[in-house]
FINUBA-935064 format. One record per atom (N, C-alpha, C): chain; x negated, z, y; residue in one letter. Coordinates in steps of 0.02 Angstrom, whole numbers, plus 50000, padded with zeros to 5 digits. Layout:
A	X	Z	Y	A
...
//
This chain:
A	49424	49850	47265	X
A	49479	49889	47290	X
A	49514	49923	47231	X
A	49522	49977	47243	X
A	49570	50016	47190	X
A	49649	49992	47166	X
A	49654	50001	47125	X
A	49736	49986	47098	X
A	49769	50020	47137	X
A	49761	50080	47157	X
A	49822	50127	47210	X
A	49815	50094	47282	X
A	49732	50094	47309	X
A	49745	50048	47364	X
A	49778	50001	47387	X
A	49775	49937	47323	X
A	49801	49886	47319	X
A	49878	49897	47300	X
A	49914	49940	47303	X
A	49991	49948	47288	X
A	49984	49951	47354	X
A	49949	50010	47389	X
A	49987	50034	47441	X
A	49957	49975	47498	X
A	49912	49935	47493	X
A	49926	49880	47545	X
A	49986	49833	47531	X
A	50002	49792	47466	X
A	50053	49774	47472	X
A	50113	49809	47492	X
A	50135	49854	47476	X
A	50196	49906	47505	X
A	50181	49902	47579	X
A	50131	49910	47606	X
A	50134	49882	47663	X
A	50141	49829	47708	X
A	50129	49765	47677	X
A	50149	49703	47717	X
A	50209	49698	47682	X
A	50256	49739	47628	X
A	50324	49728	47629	X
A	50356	49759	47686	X
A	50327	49813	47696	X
A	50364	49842	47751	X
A	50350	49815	47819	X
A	50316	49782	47828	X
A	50287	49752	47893	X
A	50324	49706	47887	X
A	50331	49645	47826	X
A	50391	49597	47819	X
A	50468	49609	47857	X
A	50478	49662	47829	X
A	50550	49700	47849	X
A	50562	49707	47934	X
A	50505	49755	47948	X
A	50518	49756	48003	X
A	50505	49680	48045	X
A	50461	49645	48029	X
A	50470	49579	48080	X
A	50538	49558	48063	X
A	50569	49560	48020	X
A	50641	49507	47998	X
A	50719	49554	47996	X
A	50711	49617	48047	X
A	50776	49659	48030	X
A	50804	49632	48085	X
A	50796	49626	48133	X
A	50830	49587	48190	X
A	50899	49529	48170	X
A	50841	49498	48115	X
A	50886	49435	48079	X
A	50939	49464	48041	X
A	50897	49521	47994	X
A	50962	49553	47927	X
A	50937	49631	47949	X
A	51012	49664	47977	X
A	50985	49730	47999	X
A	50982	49772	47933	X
A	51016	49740	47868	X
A	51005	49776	47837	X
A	50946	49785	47808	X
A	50892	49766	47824	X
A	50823	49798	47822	X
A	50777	49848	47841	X
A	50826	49872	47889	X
A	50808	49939	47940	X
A	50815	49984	47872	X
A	50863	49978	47823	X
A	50867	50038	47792	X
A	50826	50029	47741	X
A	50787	50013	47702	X
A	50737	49999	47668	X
A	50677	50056	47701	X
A	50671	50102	47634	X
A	50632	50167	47644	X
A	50585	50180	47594	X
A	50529	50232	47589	X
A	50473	50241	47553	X
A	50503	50314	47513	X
A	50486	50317	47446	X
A	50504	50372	47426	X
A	50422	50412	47410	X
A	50416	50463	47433	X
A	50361	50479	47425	X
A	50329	50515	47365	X
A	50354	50496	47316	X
A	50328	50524	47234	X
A	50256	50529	47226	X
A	50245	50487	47230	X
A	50157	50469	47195	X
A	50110	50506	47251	X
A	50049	50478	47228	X
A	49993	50509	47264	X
A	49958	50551	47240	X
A	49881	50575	47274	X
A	49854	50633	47260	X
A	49880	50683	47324	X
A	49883	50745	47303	X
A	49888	50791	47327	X
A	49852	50881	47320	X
A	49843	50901	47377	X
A	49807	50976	47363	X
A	49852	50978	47306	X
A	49855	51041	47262	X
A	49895	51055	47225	X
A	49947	51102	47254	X
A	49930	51143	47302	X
A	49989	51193	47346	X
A	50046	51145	47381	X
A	50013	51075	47390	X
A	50054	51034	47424	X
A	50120	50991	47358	X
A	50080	50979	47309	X
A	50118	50963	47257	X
A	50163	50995	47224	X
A	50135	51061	47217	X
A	50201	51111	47209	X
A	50245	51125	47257	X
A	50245	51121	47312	X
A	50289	51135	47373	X
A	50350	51086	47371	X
A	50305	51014	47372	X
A	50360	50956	47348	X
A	50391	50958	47285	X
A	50377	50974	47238	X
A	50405	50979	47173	X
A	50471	51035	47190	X
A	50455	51084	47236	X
A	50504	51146	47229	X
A	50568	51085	47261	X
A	50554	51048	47325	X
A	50603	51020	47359	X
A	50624	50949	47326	X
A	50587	50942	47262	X
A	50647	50892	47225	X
A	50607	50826	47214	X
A	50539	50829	47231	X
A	50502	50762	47221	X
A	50495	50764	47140	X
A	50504	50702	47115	X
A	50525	50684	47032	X
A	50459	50657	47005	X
A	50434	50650	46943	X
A	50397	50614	46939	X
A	50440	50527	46901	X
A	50400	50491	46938	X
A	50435	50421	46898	X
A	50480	50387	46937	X
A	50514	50412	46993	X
A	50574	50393	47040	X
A	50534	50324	47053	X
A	50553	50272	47066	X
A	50543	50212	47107	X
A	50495	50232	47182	X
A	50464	50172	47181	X
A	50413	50194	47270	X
A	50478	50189	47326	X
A	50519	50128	47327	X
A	50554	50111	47369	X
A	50633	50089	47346	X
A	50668	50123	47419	X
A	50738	50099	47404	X
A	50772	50071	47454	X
A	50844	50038	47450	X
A	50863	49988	47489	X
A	50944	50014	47479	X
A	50971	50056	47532	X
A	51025	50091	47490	X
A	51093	50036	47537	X
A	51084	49988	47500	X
A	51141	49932	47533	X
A	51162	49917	47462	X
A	51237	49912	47449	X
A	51284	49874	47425	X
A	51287	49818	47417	X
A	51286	49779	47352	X
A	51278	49717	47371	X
A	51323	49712	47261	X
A	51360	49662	47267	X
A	51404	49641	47208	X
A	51430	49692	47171	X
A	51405	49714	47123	X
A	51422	49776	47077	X
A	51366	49827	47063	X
A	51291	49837	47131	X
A	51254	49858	47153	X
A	51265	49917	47203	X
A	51246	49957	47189	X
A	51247	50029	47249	X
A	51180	50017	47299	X
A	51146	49995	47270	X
A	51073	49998	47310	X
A	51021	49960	47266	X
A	50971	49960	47305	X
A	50914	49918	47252	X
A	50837	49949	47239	X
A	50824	49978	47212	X
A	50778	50008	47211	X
A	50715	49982	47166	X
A	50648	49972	47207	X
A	50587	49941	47194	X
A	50519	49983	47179	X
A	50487	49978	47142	X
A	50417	50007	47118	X
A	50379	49955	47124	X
A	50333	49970	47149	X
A	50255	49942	47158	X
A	50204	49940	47110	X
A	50185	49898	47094	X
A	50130	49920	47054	X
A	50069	49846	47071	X
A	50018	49876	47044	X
A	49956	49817	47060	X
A	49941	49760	47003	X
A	49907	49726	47004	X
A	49912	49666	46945	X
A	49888	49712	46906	X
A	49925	49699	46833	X
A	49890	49721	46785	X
A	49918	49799	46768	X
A	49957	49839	46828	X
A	49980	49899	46808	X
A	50048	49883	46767	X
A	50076	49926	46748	X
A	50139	49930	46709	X
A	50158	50011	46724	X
A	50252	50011	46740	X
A	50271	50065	46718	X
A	50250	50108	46693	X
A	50261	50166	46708	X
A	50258	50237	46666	X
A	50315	50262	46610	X
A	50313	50280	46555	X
A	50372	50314	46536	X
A	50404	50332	46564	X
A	50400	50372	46608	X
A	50432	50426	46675	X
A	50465	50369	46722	X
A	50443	50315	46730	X
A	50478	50236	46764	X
A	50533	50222	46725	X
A	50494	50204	46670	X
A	50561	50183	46621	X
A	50601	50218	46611	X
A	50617	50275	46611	X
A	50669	50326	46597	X
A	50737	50314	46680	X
A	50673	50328	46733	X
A	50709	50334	46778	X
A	50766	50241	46810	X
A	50726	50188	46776	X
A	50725	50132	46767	X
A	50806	50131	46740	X
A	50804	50143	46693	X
A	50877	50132	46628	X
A	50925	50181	46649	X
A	50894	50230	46673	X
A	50943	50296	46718	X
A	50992	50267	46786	X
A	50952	50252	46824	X
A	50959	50201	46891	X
A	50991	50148	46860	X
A	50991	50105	46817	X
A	51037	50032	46823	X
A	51106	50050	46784	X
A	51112	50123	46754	X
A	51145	50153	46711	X
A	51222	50154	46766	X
A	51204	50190	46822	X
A	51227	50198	46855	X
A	51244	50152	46931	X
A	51251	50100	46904	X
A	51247	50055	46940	X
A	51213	50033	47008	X
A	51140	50037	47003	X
A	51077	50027	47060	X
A	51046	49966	47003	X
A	51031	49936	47039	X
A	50976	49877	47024	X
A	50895	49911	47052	X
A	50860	49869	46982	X
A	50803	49889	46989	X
A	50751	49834	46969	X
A	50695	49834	47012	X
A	50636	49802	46978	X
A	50557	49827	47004	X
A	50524	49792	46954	X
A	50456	49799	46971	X
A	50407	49746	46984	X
A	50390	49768	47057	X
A	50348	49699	47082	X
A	50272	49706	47092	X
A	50237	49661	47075	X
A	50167	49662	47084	X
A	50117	49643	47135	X
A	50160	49613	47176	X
A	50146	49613	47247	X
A	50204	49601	47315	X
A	50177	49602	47373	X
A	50247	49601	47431	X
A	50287	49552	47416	X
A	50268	49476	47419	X
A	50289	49401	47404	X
A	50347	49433	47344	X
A	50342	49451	47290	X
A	50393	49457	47220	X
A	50418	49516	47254	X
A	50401	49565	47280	X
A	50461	49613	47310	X
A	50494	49591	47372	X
A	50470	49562	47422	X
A	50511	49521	47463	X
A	50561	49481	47436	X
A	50558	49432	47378	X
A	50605	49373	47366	X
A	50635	49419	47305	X
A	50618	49476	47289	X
A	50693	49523	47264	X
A	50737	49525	47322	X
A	50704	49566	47379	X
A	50765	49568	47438	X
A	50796	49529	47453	X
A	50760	49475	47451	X
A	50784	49407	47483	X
A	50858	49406	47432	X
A	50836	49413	47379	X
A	50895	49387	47320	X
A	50947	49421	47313	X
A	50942	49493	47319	X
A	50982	49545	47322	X
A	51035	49542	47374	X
A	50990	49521	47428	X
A	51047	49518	47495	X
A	51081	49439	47483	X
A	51065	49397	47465	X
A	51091	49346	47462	X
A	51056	49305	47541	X
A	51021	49305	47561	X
A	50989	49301	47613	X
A	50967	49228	47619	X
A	51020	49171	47624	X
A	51014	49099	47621	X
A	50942	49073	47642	X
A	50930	49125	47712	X
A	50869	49071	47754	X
A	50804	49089	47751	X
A	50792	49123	47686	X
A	50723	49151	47658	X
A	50693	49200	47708	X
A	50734	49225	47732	X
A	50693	49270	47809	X
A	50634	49251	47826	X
//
């Protein structure tokens, strides 16, 4: 399986996580995909670029309040990947401004960020 595959299945049983457990914490409904990455035609990549797609932005965000947090915002990556410069920039930019950030290597470590973030006693 590919490294991009394998992000984007985990990003998927996070989000499948979410939705089985928003009932419990609605604040999971707001937990969204930012659509940066990918391959794309190139007419399609420039189109998005005109409307503001970044390179480096985080995959996912969680725009809930939580201590001295605006939101929490998560990147995906597969075992063995690491950040981009373009991460790290946007990384130190984002916590600059008070957003929490991390990077998880699979759903399980991005789930029990949420978990932690929200303060979420009963492990959803």
């Amino acid at each position: 399986m590919s490294r991009r595959q394998n992000e984007h299945n985990e990003q998927a049983a996070l989000i499948r996580w979410c939705r089985l457990n928003e009932h419990r914490h609605p604040e999971l409904k707001l937990l969204f995909a930012i659509p940066n990455g990918g391959h794309r035609h190139i007419a399609v990549a420039h189109k998005m670029k005109m409307e503001g797609v970044r390179s480096g932005v985080p995959d996912l965000f969680l725009p809930v309040a939580r201590g001295d947090h605006h939101g929490l915002f998560i990147e995906m990556k597969a075992e063995g990947g690491r950040p981009s410069h373009n991460q790290g920039v946007w990384f130190a930019d984002l916590t600059r401004e008070g957003y929490m950030t991390t990077v998880c290597f699979n759903w399980i470590a991005a789930r029990d960020a949420i978990v932690k973030y929200l303060d979420i006693r009963d492990g959803a």
